[in-house]
C-alpha positions as CSV (number, residue, x, y, z in Angstrom):
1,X,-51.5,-8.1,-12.5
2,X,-49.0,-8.4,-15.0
3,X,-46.8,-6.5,-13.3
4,X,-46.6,-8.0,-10.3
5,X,-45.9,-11.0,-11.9
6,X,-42.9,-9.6,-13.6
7,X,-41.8,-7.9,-10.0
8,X,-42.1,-11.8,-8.3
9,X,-39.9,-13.1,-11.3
10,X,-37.3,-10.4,-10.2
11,X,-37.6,-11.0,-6.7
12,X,-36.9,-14.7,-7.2
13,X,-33.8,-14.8,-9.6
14,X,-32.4,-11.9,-7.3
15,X,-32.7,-14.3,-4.4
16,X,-31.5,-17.1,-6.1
17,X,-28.5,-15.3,-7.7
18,X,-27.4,-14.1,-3.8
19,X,-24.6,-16.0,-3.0
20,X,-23.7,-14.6,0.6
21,X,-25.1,-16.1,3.9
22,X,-25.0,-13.8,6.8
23,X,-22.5,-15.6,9.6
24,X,-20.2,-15.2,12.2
25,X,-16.4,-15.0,11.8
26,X,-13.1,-15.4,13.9
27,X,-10.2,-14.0,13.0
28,X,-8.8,-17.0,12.3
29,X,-11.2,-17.3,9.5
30,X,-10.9,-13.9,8.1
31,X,-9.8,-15.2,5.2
32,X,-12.6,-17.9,4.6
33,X,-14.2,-18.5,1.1
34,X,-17.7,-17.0,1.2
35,X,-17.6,-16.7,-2.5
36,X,-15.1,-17.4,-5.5
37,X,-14.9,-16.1,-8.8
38,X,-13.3,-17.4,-11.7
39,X,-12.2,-14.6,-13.8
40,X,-10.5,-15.4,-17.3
41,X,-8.7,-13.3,-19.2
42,X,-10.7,-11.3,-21.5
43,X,-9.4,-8.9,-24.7
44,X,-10.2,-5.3,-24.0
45,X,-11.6,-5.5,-27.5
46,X,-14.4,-8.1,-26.4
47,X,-15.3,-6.3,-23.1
48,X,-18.8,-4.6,-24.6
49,X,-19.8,-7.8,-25.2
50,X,-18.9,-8.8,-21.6
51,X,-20.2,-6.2,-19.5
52,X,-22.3,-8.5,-16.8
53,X,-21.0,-11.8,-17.3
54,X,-19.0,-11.3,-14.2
55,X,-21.1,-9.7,-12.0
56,X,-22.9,-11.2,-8.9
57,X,-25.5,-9.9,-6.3
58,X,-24.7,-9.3,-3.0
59,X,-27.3,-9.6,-0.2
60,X,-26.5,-7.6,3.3
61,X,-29.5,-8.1,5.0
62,X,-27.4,-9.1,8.2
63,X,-26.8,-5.5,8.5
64,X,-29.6,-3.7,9.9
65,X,-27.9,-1.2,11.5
66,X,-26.6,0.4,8.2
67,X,-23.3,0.4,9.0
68,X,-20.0,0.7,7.3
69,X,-19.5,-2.5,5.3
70,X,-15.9,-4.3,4.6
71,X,-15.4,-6.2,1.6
72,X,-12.1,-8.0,1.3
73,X,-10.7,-9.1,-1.7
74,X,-8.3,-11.9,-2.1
75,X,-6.7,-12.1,-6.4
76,X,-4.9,-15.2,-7.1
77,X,-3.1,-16.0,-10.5
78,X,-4.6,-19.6,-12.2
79,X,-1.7,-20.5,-14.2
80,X,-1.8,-24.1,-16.0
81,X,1.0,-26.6,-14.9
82,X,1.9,-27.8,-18.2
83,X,2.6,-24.5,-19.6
84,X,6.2,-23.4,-19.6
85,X,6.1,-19.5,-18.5
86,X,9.7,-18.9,-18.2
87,X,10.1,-20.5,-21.8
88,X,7.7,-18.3,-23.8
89,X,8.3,-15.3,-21.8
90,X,6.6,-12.7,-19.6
91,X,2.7,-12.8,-19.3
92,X,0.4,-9.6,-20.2
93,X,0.2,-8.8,-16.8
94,X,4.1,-8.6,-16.3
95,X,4.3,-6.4,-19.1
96,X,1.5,-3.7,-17.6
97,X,-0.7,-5.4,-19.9
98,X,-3.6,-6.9,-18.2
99,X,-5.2,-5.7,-15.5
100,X,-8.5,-6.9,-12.4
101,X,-10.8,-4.1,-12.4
102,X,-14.1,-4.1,-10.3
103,X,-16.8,-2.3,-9.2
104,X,-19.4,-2.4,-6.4
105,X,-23.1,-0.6,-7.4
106,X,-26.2,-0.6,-5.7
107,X,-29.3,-2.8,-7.0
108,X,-31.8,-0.2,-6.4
109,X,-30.6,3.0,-6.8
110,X,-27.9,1.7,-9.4
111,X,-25.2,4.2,-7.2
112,X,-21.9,3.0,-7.8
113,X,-20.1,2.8,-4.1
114,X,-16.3,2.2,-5.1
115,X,-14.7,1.3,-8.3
116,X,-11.0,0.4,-9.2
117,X,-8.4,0.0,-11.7
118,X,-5.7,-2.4,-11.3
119,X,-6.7,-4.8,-8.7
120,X,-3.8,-6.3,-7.4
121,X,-2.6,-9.7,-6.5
122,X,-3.1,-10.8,-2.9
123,X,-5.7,-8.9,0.2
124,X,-7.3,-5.9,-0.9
125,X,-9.3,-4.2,2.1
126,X,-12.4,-1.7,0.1
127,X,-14.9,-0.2,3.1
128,X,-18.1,1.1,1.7
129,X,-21.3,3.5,3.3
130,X,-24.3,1.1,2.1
131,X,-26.9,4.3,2.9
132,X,-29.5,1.7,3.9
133,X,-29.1,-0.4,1.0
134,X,-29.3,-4.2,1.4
135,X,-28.5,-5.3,-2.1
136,X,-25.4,-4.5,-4.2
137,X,-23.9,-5.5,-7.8
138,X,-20.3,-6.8,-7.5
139,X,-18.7,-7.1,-10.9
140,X,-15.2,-8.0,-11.9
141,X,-13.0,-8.2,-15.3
142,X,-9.7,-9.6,-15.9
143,X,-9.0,-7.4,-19.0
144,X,-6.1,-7.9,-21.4
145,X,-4.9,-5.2,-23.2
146,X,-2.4,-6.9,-25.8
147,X,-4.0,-8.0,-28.9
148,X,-1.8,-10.3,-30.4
149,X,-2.3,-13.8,-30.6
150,X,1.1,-15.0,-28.9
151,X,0.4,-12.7,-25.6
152,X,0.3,-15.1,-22.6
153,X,-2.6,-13.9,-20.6
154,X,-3.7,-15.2,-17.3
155,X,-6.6,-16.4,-15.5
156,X,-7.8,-15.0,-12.2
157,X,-8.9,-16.8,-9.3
158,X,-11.0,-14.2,-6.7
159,X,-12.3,-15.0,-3.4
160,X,-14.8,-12.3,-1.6
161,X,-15.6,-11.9,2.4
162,X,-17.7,-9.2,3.9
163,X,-18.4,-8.2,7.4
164,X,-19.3,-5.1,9.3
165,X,-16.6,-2.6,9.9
166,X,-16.7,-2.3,13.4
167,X,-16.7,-6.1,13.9
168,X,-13.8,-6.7,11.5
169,X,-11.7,-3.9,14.0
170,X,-12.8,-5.9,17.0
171,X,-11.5,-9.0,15.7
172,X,-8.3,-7.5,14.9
173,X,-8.2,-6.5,17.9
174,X,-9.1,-9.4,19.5
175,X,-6.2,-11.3,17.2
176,X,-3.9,-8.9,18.5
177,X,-4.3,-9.2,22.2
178,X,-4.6,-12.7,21.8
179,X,-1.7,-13.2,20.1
180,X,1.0,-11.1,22.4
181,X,0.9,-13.1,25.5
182,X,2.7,-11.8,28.4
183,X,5.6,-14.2,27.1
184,X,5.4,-12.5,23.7
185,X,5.0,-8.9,25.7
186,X,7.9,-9.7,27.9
187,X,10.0,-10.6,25.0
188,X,9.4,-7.9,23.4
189,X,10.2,-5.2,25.8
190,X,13.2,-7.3,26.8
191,X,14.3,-7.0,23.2
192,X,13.2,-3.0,23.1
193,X,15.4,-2.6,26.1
194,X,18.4,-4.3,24.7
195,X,17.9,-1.8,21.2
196,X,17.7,1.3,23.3
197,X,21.0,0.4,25.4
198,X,23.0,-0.4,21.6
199,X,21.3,2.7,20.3
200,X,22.3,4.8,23.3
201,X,25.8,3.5,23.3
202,X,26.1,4.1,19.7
203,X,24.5,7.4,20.2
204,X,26.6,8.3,22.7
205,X,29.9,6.8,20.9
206,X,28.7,9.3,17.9
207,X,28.0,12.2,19.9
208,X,32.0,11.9,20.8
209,X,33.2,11.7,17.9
210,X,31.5,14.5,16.7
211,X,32.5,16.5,19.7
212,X,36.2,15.9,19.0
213,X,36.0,16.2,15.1
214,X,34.4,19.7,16.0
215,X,36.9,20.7,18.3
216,X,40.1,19.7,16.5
217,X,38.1,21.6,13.9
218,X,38.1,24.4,15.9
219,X,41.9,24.0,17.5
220,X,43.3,23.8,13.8
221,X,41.2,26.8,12.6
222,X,42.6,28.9,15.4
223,X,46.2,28.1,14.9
224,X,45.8,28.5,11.3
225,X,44.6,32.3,12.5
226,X,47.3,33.2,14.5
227,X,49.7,32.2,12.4
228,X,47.9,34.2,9.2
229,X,48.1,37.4,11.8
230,X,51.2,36.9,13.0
231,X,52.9,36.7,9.3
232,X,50.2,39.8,8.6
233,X,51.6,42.0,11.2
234,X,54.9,41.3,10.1
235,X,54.4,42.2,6.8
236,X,53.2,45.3,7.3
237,X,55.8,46.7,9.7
238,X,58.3,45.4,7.1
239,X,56.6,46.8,4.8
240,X,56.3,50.2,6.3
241,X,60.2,49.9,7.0
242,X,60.6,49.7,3.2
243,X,58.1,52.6,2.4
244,X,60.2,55.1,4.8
245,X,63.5,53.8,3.6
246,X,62.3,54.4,0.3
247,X,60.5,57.9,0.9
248,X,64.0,58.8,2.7
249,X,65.8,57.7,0.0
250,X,64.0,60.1,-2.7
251,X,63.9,63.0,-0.7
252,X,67.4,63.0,0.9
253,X,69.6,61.1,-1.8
């Protein structure tokens, strides 16, 4: 009895800590909030004490085919306007200080999916093989690594979206078509057509001057032989000449 009661407790602050709803999305909201994290920069030296306080629970019921799971990843910087940056010098994170790690585990069999090291600002794309888990631990850590007390460390702002693989390549794909128009597509080769005829008469312009470089090349090279055999030849008759002259002169008196 007991232990059912403790398993019910469980059940109800998992459910109550999930903060993804299972929903449609267009490409044009791709980048819609489903959930944002406020990450604040924590000293290396603190993290053991830190270890969940930045975790949440995600809930993938919506996918009941198992499939191949995207999570995107959007890291913004939460700088304070009052605070002169360019005054007081570069931040931790400038300096290769201070760095967004995170790392996606599963609630029941506590595998651990994908992990990195040095999250970076901006859209970070991480696809993961749920193998027919619903439930998954999302934890992230804006570490610090300077000690001192005059390091200017920065707070991070993260948003997360998930959605099926397969349907985040259709909507790309839908983006895509949608977007080149037979105006944008006729442009477009228009503007292909006019690179390949400056390419080609560049091209061709090149291949010319190649062809003459190598054949003044060649023209010089044989003049410079002739001449080389020509002065040869001579020199050796002469020199013949002055070998029987000499030979003669030994001999005979």
């Amino acid at each position: 009895m007991i232990l059912n009661i403790i398993l019910l407790m469980m059940i109800v602050q998992l459910t109550t800590a999930m903060p993804y709803i299972s929903k449609q999305v267009t490409h044009k909201n791709l980048n819609e909030t489903v959930l944002k994290m406020f990450l604040p920069a924590i000293k290396y030296t603190n993290s053991n004490e830190l270890t969940n306080s930045y975790c949440i629970v995600l809930n993938t019921t919506f996918n009941d085919k198992n499939e191949d799971l995207v999570l995107t990843f959007n890291v913004q910087d939460r700088k304070q306007e009052d605070y002169d940056y360019a005054r007081f010098g570069e931040s931790s994170e400038i300096r290769g200080k201070q760095i967004v790690d995170f790392s996606v585990s599963g609630i029941i069999s506590n595998d651990l999916y994908r992990s990195r090291k040095g999250l970076p600002n901006g859209e970070t794309n991480i696809v993961i093989s749920p193998n027919h888990e619903k439930l998954f631990k999302l934890c992230f850590h804006n570490f610090v690594f300077d000690g001192s007390w005059n390091s200017i460390d920065i707070d991070k702002y993260v948003t997360i979206d998930v959605c099926k693989l397969e349907q985040r390549e259709r909507e790309i794909a839908g983006y895509i078509y949608s977007a080149f128009q037979p105006e944008t597509r006729n442009k477009l080769t228009n503007t292909i057509i006019e690179l390949e005829e400056i390419t080609g008469n560049q091209g061709n312009n090149q291949m010319l001057q190649i062809e003459e470089f190598i054949r003044d090349k060649n023209e010089n090279t044989f003049d410079k032989l002739l001449y080389a055999m020509v002065i040869y030849t001579f020199v050796v008759i002469i020199s013949g000449i002055v070998q029987i002259w000499f030979i003669k002169k030994m001999v005979f008196g």
